[in-house]
C-alpha positions as CSV (number, residue, x, y, z in Angstrom):
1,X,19.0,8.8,8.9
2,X,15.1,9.3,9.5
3,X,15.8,12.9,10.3
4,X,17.3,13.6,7.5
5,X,14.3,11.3,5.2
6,X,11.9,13.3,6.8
7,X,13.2,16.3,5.7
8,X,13.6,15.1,2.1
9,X,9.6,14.2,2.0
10,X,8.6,17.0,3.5
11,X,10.1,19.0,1.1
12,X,8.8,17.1,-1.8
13,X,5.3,16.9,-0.7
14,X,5.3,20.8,-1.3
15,X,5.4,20.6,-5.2
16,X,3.9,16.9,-5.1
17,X,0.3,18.5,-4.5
18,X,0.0,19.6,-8.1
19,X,0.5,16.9,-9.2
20,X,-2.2,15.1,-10.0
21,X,-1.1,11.7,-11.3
22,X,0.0,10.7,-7.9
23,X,-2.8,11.9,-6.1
24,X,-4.9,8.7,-3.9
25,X,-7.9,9.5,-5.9
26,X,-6.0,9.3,-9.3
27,X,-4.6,5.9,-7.8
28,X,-8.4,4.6,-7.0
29,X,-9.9,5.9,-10.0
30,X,-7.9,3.7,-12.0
31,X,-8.6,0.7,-9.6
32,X,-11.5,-0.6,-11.6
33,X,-9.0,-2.3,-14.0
34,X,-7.4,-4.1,-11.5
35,X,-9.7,-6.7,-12.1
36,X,-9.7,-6.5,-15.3
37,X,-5.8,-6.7,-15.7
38,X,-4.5,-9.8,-13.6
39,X,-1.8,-10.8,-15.5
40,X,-1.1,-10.3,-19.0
41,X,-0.8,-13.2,-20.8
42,X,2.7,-14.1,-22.2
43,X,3.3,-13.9,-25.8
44,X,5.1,-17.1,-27.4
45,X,8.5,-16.4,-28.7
46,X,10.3,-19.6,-27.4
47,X,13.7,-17.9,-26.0
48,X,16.4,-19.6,-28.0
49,X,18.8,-20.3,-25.0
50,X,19.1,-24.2,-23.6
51,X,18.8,-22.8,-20.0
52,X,15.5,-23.0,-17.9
53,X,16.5,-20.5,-14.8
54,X,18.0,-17.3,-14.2
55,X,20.1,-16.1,-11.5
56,X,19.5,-12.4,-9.7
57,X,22.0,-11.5,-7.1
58,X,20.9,-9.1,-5.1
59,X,23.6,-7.0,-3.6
60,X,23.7,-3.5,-1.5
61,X,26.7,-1.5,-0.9
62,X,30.7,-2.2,-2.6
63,X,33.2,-1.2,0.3
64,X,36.9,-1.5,-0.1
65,X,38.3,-3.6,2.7
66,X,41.8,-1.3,2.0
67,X,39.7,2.1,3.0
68,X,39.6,3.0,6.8
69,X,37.3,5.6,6.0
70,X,35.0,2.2,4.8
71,X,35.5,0.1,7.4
72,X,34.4,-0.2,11.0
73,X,35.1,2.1,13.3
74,X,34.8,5.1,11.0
75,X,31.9,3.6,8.7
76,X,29.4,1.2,10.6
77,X,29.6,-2.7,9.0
78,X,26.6,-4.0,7.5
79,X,26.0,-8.0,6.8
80,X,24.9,-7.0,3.3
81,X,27.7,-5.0,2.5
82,X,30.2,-6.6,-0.3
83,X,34.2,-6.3,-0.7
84,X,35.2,-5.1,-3.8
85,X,37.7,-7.2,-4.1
86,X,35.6,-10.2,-4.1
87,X,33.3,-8.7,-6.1
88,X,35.9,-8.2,-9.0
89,X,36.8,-12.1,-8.7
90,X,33.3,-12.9,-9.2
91,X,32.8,-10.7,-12.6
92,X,35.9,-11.5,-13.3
93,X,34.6,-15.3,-13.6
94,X,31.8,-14.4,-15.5
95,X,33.3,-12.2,-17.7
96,X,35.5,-15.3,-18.6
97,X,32.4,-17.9,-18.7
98,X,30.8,-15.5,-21.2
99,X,27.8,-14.9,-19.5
100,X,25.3,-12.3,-20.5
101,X,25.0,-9.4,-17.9
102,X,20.6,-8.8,-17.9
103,X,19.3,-5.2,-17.6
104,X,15.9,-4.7,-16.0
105,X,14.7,-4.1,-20.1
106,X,16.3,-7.2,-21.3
107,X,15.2,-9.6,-18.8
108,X,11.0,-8.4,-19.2
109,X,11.0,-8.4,-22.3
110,X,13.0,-11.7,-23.4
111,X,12.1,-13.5,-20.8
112,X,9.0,-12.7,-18.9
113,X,7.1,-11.5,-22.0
114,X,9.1,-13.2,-24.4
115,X,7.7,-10.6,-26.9
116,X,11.5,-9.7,-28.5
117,X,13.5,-12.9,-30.5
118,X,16.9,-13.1,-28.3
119,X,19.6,-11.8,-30.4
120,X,21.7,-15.4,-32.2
121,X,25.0,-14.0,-30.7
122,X,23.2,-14.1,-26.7
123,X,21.8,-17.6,-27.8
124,X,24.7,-19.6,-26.1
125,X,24.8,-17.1,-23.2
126,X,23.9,-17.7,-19.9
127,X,21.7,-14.5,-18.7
128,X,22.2,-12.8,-15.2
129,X,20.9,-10.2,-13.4
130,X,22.9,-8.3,-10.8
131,X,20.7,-5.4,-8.6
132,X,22.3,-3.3,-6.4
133,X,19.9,-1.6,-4.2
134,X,19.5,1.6,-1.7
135,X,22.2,3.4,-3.4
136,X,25.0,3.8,-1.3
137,X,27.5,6.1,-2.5
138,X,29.8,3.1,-3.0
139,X,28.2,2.1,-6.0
140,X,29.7,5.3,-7.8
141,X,33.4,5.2,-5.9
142,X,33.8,1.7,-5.9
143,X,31.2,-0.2,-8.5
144,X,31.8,1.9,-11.3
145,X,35.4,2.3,-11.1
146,X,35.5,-1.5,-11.6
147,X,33.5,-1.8,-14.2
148,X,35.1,0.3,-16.3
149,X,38.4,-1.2,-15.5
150,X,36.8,-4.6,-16.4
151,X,35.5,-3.0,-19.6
152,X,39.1,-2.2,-20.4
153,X,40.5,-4.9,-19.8
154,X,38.0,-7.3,-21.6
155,X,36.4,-5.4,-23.6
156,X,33.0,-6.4,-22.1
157,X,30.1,-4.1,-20.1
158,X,29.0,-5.1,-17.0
159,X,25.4,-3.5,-16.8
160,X,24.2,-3.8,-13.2
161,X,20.6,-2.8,-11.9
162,X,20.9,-0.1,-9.6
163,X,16.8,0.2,-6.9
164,X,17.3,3.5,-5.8
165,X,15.6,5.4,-3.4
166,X,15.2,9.2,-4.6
167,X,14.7,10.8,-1.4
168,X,18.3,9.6,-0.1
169,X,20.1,11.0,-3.3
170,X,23.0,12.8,-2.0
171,X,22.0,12.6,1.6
172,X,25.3,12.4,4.4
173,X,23.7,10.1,7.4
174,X,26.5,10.5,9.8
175,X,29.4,8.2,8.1
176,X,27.0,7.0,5.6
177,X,26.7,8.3,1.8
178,X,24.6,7.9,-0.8
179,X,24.8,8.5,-4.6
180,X,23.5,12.1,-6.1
181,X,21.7,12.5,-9.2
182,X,24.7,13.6,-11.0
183,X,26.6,10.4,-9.9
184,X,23.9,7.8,-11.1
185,X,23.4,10.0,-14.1
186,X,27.3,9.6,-14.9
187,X,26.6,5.6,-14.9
188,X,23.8,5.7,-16.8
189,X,25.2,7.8,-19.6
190,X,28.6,5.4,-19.8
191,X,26.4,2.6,-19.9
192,X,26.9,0.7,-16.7
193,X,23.9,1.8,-14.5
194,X,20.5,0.4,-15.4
195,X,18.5,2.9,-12.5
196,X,15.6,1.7,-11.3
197,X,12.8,2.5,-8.2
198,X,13.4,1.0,-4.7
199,X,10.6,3.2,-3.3
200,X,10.5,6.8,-2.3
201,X,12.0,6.5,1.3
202,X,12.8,3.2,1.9
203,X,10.3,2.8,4.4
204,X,8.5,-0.4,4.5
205,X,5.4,-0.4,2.4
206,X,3.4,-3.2,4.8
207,X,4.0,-0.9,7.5
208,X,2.2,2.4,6.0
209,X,-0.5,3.4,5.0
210,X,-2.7,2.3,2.2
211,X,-3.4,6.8,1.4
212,X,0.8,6.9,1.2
213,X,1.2,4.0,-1.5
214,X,0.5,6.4,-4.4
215,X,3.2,9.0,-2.7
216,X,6.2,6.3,-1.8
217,X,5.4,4.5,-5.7
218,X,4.6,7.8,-8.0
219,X,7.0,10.0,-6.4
220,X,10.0,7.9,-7.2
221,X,9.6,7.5,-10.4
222,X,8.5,11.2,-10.7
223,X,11.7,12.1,-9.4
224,X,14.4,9.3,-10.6
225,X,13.0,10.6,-14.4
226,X,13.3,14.4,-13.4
227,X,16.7,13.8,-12.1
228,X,18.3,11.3,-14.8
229,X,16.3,13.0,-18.0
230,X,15.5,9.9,-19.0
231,X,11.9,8.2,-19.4
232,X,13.3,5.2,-19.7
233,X,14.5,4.6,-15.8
234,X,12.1,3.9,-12.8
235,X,9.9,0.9,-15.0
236,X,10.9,-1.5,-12.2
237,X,10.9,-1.7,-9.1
238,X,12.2,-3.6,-5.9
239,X,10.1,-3.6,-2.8
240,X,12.1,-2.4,0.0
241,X,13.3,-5.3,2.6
242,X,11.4,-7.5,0.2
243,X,8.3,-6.9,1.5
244,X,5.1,-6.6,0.2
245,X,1.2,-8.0,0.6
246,X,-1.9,-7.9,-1.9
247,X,-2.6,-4.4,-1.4
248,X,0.5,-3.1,-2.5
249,X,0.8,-5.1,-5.3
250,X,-2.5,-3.8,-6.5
251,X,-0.5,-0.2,-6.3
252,X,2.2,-1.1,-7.8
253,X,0.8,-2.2,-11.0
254,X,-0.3,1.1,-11.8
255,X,3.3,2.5,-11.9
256,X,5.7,-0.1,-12.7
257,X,6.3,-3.0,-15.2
258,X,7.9,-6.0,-12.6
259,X,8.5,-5.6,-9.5
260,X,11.4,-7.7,-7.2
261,X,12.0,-9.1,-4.0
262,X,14.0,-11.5,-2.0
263,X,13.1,-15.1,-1.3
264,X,16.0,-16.8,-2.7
265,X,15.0,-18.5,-5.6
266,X,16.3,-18.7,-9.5
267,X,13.8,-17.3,-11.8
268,X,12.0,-19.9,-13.7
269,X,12.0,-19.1,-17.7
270,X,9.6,-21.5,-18.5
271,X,7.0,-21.1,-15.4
272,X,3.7,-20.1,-16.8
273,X,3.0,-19.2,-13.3
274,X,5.3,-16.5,-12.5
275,X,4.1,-13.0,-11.1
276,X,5.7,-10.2,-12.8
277,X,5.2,-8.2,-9.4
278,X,6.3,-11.3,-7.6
279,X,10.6,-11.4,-9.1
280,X,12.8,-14.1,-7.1
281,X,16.1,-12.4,-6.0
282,X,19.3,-13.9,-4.1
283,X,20.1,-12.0,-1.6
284,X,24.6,-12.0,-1.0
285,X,26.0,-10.7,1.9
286,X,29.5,-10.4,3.3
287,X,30.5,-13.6,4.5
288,X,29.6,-15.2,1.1
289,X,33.1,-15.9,-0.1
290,X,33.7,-15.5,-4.5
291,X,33.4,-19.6,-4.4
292,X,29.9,-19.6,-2.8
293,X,28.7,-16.8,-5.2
294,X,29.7,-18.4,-7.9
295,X,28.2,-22.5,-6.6
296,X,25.1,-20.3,-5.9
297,X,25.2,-18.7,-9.4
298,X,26.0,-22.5,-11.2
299,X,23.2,-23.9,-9.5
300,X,20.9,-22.6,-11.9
301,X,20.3,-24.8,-14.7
């Protein structure tokens, strides 16, 4: 897959040059308000919901168990890969229980900022978040084809959170896929997709350098709001393998609203000490069976 990464940024550098808001010295020039802007404090709109954490599920690529061209030996198995089949159980569940399905909007603004009054029909909800990320091109065959049955059938949207990385839009690694442009744009029009930034690449941000920051974080949103037409994606972002250090979150201030990653905790509503850049996400993975999701997901109180 590298090769064909590579190719993708090498391509993009070309027109990147001219542009200036993701040049490094765009980047340090507007470092001098780093100290200034820490964390902005909260407004206080008390949410009206009786429930003190939040549940994000982080979850990579749907495969269908029933597929042979999806399954081991002609695709390669991953431990974060989910069956579909499970996975409609699950919504299936919540769908039932009522609960209210978060986009990345939604959840910033109601309950990290708690600058919007949470509408009286969501007050007896119980909000969750479910992220989806690298965008594997199962997220368009399989995802999307259930949520819209599920739509049917109960007459209720599933939105999901889709961290995608732009420079693997489209891209054929071998016997894996990944989502184009066209596909994610499909999902965000019918109202399912919530598209959001997972880096440029997917390369590790600890493990780059500090000069490439502005490149891997500006370019993806650059692209993901060229692509999708839409100024509204690519406010969020999810560091890739969860990992992340000072330095990057300085960078990552300057381009995004929140930012997410994986330690396996709920998110508390009421902590006065949460980090935007700093999001608590559960990370699934295949051999969690639809029980254990959903003893995980009632754990939060």
């Amino acid at each position: 897959m590298l090769r064909f990464v590579l190719l993708n940024v090498a391509c993009l550098a070309v027109f990147t040059l001219s542009i200036d808001f993701f040049t490094l010295n765009s980047v340090l020039a507007k470092q001098n308000q780093l100290s200034k802007i820490k964390e902005s404090p909260q407004i206080s709109i008390k949410p009206a919901v009786q429930f003190s954490q939040i549940p994000i599920l982080g979850f990579h690529d749907i495969v269908n168990k029933n597929n042979s061209r999806q399954n081991p030996p002609l695709r390669r198995s991953f431990d974060t890969d989910y069956d579909k089949d499970k996975l409609v159980e699950v919504l299936t569940y919540l769908i039932q229980k009522d609960y209210w399905f978060l986009t990345s909007d939604e959840f910033f603004h109601y309950f990290y900022l708690k600058d919007r009054l949470i509408p009286v029909e969501k007050n007896s909800q119980r909000p969750i978040m479910l992220t989806f990320d690298d965008g594997y091109e199962g997220l368009y065959s399989n995802l999307l084809p259930l949520l819209e049955s599920l739509n049917n059938k109960y007459q209720k949207q599933v939105k999901v959170v889709l961290f995608i990385n732009p420079a693997l839009m489209g891209i054929e690694d071998g016997d894996l896929k990944y989502t184009n442009c066209n596909q994610l744009k499909e999902g965000l029009e019918k109202g399912f997709f919530d598209i959001q930034s997972h880096a440029l690449t997917h390369r590790n941000l600890t493990k780059i350098k500090v000069a490439e920051l502005p490149f891997e974080l500006g370019k993806s949103k650059f692209i993901l709001r060229q692509c999708l037409k839409n100024k509204k994606v690519a406010t969020q972002i999810a560091y890739p393998y969860g990992s992340q250090n000072e330095k990057i979150l300085e960078y990552v201030t300057l381009y995004y609203e929140t930012a997410y990653l994986y330690n396996n905790k709920f998110f508390e509503i009421s902590n006065k000490k949460n980090n935007r850049y700093l999001i608590p996400r559960l990370i699934t993975s295949r051999d969690k069976t639809v029980k254990d999701l959903i003893n995980i997901i009632e754990r939060a109180e």
